[in-house]
C-alpha positions as CSV (number, residue, x, y, z in Angstrom):
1,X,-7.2,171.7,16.9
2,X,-4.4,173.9,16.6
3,X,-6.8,176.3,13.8
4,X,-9.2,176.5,17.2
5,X,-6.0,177.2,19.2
6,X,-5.2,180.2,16.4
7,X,-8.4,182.1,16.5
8,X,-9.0,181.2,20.3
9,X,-6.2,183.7,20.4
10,X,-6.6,185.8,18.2
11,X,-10.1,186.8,20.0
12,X,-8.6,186.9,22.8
13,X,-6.4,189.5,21.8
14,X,-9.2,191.6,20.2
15,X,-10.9,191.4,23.1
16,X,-8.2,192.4,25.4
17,X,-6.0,194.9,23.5
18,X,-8.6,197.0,21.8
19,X,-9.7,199.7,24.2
20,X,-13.5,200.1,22.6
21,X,-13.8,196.3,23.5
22,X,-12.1,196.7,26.9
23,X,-14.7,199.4,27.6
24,X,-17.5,197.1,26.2
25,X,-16.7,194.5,28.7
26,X,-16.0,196.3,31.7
27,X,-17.6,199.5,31.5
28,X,-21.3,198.8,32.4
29,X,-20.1,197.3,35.5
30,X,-17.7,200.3,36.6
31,X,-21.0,202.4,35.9
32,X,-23.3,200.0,37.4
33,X,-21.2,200.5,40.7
34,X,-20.7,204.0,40.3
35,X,-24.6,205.2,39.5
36,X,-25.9,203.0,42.3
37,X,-23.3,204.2,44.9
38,X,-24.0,207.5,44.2
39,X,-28.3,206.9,44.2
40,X,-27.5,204.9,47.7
41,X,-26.1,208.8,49.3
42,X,-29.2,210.7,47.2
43,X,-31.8,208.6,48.9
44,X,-29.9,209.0,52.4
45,X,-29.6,212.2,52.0
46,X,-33.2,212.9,50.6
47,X,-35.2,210.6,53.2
48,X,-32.9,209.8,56.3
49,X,-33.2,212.9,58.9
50,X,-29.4,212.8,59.9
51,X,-27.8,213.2,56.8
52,X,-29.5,216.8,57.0
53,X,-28.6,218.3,60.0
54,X,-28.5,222.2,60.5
55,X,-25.0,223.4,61.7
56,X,-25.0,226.7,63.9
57,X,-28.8,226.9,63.7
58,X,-31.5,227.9,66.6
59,X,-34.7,226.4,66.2
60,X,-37.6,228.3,66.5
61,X,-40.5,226.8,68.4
62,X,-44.0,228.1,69.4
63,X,-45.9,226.0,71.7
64,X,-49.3,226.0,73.6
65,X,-48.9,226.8,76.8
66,X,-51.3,224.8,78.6
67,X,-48.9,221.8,78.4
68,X,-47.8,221.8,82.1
69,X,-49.4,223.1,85.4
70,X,-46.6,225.3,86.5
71,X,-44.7,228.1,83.5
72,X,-41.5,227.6,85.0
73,X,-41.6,223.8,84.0
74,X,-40.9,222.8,80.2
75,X,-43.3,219.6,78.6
76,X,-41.2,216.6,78.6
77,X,-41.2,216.3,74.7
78,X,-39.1,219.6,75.0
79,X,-36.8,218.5,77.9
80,X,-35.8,215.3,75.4
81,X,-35.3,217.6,72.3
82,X,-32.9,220.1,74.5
83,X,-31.5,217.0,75.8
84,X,-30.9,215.5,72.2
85,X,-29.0,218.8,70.9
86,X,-26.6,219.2,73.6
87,X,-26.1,215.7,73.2
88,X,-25.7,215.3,69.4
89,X,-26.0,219.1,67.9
90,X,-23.8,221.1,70.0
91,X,-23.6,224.0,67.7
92,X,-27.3,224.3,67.6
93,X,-29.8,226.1,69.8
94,X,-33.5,226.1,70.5
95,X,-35.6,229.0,71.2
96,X,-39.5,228.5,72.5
97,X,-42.0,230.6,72.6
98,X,-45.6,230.3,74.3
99,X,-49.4,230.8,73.2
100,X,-52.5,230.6,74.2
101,X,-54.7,228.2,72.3
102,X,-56.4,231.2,71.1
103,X,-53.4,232.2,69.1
104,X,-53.0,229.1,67.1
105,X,-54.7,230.1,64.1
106,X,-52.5,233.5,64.1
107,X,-49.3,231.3,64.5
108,X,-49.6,228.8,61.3
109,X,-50.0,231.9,59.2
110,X,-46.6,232.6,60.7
111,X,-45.3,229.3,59.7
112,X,-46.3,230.0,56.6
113,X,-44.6,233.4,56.3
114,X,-41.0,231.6,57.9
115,X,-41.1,232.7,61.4
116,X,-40.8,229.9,62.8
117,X,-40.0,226.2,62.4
118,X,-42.8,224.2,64.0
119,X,-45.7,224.7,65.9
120,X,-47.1,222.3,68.8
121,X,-50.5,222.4,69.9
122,X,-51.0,220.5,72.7
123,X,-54.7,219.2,73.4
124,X,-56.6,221.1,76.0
125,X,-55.6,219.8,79.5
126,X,-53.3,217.6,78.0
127,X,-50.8,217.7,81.1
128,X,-54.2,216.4,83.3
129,X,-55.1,213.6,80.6
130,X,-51.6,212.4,79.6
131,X,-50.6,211.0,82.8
132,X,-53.8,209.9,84.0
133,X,-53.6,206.1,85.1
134,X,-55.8,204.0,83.4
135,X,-57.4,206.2,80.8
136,X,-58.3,205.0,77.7
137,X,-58.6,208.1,76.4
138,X,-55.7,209.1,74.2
139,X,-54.4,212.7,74.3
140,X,-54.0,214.0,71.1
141,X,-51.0,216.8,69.8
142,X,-50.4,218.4,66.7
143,X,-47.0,219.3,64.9
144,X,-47.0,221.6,62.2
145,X,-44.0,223.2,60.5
146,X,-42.5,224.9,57.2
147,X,-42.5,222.2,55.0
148,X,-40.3,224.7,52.2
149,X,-37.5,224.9,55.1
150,X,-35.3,221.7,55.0
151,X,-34.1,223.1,58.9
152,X,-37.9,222.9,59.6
153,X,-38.2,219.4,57.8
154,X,-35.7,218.3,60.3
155,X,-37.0,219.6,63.4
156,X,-40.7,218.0,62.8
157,X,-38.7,214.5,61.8
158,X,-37.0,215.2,65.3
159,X,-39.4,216.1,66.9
160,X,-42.2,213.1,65.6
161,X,-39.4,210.6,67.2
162,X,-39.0,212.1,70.6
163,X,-42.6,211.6,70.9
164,X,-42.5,207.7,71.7
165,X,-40.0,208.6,74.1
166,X,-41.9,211.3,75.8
167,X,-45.4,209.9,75.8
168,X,-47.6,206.4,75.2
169,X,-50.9,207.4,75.8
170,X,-51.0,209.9,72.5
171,X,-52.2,210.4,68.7
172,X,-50.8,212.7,66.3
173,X,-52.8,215.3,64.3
174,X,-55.9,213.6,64.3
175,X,-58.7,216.4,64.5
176,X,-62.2,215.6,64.7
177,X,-61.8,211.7,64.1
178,X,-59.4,212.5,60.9
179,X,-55.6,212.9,60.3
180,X,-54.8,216.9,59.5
181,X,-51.6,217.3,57.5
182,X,-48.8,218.9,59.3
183,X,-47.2,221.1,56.2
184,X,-48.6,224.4,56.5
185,X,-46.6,225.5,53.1
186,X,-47.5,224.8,49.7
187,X,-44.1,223.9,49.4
188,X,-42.4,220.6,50.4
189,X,-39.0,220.4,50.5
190,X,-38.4,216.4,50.7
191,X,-40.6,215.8,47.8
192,X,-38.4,219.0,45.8
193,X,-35.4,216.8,46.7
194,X,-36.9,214.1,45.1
195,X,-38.0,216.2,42.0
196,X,-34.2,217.7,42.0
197,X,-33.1,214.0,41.2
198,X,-35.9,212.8,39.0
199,X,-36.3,215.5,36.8
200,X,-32.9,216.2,35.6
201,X,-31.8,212.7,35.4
202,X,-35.4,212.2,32.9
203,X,-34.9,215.3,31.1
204,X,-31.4,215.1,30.2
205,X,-31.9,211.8,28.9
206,X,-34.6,212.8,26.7
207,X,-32.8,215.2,25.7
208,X,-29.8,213.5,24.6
209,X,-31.7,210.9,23.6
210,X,-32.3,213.5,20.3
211,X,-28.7,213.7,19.8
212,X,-28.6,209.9,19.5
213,X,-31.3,209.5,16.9
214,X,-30.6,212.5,15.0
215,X,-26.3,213.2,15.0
216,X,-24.7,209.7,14.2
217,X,-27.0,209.7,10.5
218,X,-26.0,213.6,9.9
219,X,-22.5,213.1,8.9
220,X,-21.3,209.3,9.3
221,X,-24.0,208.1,8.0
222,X,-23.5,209.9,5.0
223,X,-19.7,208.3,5.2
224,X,-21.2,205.1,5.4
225,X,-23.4,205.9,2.6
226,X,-20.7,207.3,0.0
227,X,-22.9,210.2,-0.1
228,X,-20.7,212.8,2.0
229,X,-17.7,212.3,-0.2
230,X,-19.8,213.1,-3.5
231,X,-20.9,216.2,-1.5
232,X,-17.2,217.1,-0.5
233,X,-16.1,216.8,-4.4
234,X,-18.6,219.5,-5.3
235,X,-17.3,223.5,-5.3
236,X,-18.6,224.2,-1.9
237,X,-16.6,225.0,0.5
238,X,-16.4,222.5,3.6
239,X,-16.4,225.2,6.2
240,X,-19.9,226.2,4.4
241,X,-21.2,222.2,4.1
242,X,-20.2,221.6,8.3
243,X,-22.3,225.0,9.5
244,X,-24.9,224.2,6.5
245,X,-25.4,220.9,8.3
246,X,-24.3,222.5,11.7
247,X,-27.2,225.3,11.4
248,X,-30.3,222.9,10.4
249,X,-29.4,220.0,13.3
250,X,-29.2,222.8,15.8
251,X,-32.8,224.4,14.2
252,X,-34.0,220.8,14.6
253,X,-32.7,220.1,18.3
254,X,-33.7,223.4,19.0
255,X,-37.5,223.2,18.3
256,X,-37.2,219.4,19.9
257,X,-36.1,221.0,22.9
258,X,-39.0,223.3,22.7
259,X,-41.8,220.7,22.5
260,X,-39.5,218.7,25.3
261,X,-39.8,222.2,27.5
262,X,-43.4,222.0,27.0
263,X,-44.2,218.4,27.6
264,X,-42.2,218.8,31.1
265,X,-44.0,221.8,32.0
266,X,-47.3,221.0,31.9
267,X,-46.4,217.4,33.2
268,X,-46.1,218.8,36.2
269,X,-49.5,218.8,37.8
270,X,-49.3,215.0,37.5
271,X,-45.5,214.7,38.7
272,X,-46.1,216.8,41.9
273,X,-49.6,214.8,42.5
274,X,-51.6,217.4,42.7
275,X,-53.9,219.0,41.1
276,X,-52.6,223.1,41.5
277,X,-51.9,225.0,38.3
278,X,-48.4,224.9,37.0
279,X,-48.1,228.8,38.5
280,X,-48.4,227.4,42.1
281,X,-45.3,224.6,41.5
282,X,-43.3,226.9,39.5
283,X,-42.9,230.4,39.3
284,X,-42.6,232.1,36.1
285,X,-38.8,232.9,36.5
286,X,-37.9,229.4,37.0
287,X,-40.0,228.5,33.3
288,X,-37.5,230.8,31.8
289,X,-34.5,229.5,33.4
290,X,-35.5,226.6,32.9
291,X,-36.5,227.1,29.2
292,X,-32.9,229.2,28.7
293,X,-31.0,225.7,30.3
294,X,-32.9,223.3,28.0
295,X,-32.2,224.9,24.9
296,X,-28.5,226.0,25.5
297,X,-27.7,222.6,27.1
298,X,-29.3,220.9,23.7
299,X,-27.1,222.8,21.7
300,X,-24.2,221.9,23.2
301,X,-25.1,218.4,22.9
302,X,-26.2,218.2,19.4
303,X,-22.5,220.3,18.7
304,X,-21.1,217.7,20.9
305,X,-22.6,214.9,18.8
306,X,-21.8,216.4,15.5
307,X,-18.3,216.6,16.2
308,X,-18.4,212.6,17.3
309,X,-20.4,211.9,14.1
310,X,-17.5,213.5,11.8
311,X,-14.5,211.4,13.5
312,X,-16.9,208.5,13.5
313,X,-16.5,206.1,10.2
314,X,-20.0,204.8,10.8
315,X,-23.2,205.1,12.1
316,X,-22.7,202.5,14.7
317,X,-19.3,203.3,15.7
318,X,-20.8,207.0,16.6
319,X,-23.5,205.3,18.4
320,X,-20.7,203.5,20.5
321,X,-19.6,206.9,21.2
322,X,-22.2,208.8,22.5
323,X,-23.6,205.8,24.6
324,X,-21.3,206.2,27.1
325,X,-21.3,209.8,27.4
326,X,-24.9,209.3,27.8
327,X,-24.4,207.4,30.9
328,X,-21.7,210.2,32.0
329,X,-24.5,212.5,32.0
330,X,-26.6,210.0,33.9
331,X,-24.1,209.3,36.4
332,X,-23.8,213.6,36.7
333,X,-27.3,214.0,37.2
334,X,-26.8,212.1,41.0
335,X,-23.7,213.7,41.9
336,X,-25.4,216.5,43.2
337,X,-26.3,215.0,46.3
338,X,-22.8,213.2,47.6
339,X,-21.8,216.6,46.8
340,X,-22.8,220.5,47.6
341,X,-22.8,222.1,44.2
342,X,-23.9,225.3,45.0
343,X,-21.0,227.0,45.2
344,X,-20.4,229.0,41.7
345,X,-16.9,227.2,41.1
346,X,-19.1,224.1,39.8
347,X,-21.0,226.6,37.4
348,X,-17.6,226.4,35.3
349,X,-17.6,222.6,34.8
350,X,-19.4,221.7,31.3
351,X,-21.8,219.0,31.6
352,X,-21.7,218.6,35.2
353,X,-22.9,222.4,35.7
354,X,-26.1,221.9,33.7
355,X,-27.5,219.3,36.4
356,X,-26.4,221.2,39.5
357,X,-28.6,224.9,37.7
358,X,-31.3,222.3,37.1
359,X,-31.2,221.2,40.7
360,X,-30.6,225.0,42.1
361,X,-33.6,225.8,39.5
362,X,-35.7,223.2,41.6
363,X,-34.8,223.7,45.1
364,X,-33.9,227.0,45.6
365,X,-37.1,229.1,46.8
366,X,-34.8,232.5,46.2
367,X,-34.3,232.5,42.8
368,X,-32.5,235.7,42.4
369,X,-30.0,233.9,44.6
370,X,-28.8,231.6,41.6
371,X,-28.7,234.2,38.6
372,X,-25.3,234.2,38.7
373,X,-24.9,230.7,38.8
374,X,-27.3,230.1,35.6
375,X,-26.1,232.6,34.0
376,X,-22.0,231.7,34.0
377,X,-23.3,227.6,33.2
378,X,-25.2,229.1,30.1
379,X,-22.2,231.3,29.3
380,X,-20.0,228.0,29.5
381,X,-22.7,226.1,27.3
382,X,-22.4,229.1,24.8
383,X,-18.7,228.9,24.5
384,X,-18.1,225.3,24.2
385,X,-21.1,224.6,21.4
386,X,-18.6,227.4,19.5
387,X,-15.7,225.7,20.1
388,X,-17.1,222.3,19.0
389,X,-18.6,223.8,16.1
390,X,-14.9,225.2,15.0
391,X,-13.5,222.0,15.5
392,X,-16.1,219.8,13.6
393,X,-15.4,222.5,11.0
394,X,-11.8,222.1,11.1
395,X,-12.3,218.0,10.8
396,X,-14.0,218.8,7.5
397,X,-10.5,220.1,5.9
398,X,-8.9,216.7,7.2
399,X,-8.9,214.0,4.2
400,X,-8.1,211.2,6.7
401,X,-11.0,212.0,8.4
402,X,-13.4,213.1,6.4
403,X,-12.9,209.8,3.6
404,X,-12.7,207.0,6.3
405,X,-15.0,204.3,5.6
């Protein structure tokens, strides 16, 4: 009995007093709370309306104007939105302007160039046919807006809700018997906000998925083997071993990150659900930056995971290592929406800065409007792969270190 008592205890204090198996234990359900906290505010703020509301903003609106008998008299779906905004958007304004039903056609291609915001074609005589008692005719109207503009977004969300509180006797884009989609751009900006999240969080765990498989066996698994200490009795210098090994990982990564550029690229097609050439999704500035992001952001985390694999004694203990930074850069790759990352300030932050470019690189229809931003995170990728490299260089002079087993 008292033997169990002894190495009752004993685990116990392993357990409890060794940080690695403190973070073991509790880790996974720190991150557990933290990545699902943060995925609850991305899917509020990609899907729920009011978590995207313009500040200072004035909504542009073009209407048919055979909504009401009189000109001087607004429909009632437009009497509830004003009535909404001075309510709950008091820094926001709405401007109208009228059409004939002639002009319709002329007016989506100036949704499509960003004019305006949404378009509302009411049916012909609709003011006659919506409150006609006992009809079972319904009257039908059509909402289409910019579906690149997350402003616009909002305002057709808005404006589908104040329908039911406007009208009963209604349907909703249905044109000869069948349903008419409302975007009139070949952009969509809720499913880019999806995209933002799903693509960076995917890629980056690809991606450092290669620094798992490949950095742990470079250099401690060569400790582990006996191998690396045969090597480091030879004439050559260590500076010249750590960039000899430094040089062909980063070759490696470097052409894995090419064939993981590629296989995101013309995935694509399928991941947007449609069936538009990869041109139409992307432009061929964002391939670049995108292409430039991949392969500096590898670098720095096979450089990162070189330096983990010299100060690691084994294979697995480097594994044990770079797990949890993995789930860092998971838990980064959400933090972009509980938190506006645009501003350039975030560009300086390592790690964190290559999710926000990739979202910018996504989102942002302007791309000229975020060359400063790649360029500063790919300058800060640049700098600390160099620094890493000097210290993984400098663990290679360090006997404690390097002969560890």
């Amino acid at each position: 009995m008292k033997n169990i008592k002894t190495i009752f205890l004993k685990e116990l204090k392993r357990y409890f007093t060794e940080p690695r198996m403190l973070a073991a234990l509790y880790l996974p359900g720190i991150i557990i709370f933290l990545v699902y906290s943060l995925m609850g505010k991305f899917v509020t703020s990609a899907f729920s309306p009011t978590s995207q509301i313009p500040q200072d903003y004035t909504y542009r609106i073009v209407a048919t104007n055979n909504n009401v008998t009189s000109d001087s008299t607004a429909p009632l779906l437009f009497e509830n939105l004003n009535q909404y905004i001075a309510l709950s958007e008091k820094t926001n304004k709405t401007d109208y302007h009228y059409i004939s039903l002639d002009e319709v056609d002329e007016y989506k291609d100036a949704i499509k160039d960003h004019q305006y915001d949404v378009l509302v074609v009411f049916e012909d005589k609709f003011d006659e046919s919506i409150y006609q008692e006992g009809s079972e005719k319904k009257v039908n109207i059509s909402l289409f807006y910019d579906g690149s503009s997350q402003n616009a977004t909002y305002l057709y969300t808005l404006l589908s809700s104040l329908l039911t509180e406007s009208y009963t006797n209604y349907t909703v884009n249905l044109e000869n018997g069948a349903f008419i989609d409302a975007n009139l751009s070949t952009e969509n900006y809720t499913f880019k906000n999806v995209m933002s999240f799903v693509i960076p969080l995917v890629t980056i765990s690809l991606l450092f998925s290669t620094v798992i498989s490949i950095c742990p066996e470079a250099i401690a698994g060569e400790k582990e083997r006996g191998t690396l200490a045969s090597l480091l009795m030879t004439p050559i210098k260590r500076s010249e071993l750590a960039l000899g090994k430094i040089s062909a990982l980063t070759l490696i990564s470097l052409t894995s990150g090419t064939v993981s550029f590629l296989g995101l690229i013309f995935s694509l097609p399928s991941l947007y659900g449609t069936d538009a050439s990869i041109g139409i999704i992307f432009s061929a500035g964002s391939f670049i930056m995108l292409l430039l992001l991949m392969i500096t952001s590898l670098i720095l985390f096979v450089t990162l995971g070189l330096l983990i694999s010299t100060f690691a004694k084994s294979i697995k203990e480097a594994g044990s290592y770079l797990t949890p930074l993995m789930t860092i850069l998971m838990i980064s790759a959400v933090i972009p929406f509980a938190i506006d990352m645009s501003n350039i300030g975030f560009a300086f932050i390592p790690l964190l800065n290559i999710v926000s470019s990739m979202n910018l690189i996504i989102t942002e229809s302007n791309l000229a409007s975020i060359v400063p931003y790649l360029a500063v995170t790919v300058s800060i990728n640049i700098i600390f792969s160099g620094l890493l490299v000097f210290l993984s260089a400098k663990m290679f002079n360090n006997e404690n270190i390097m002969f560890q087993r």
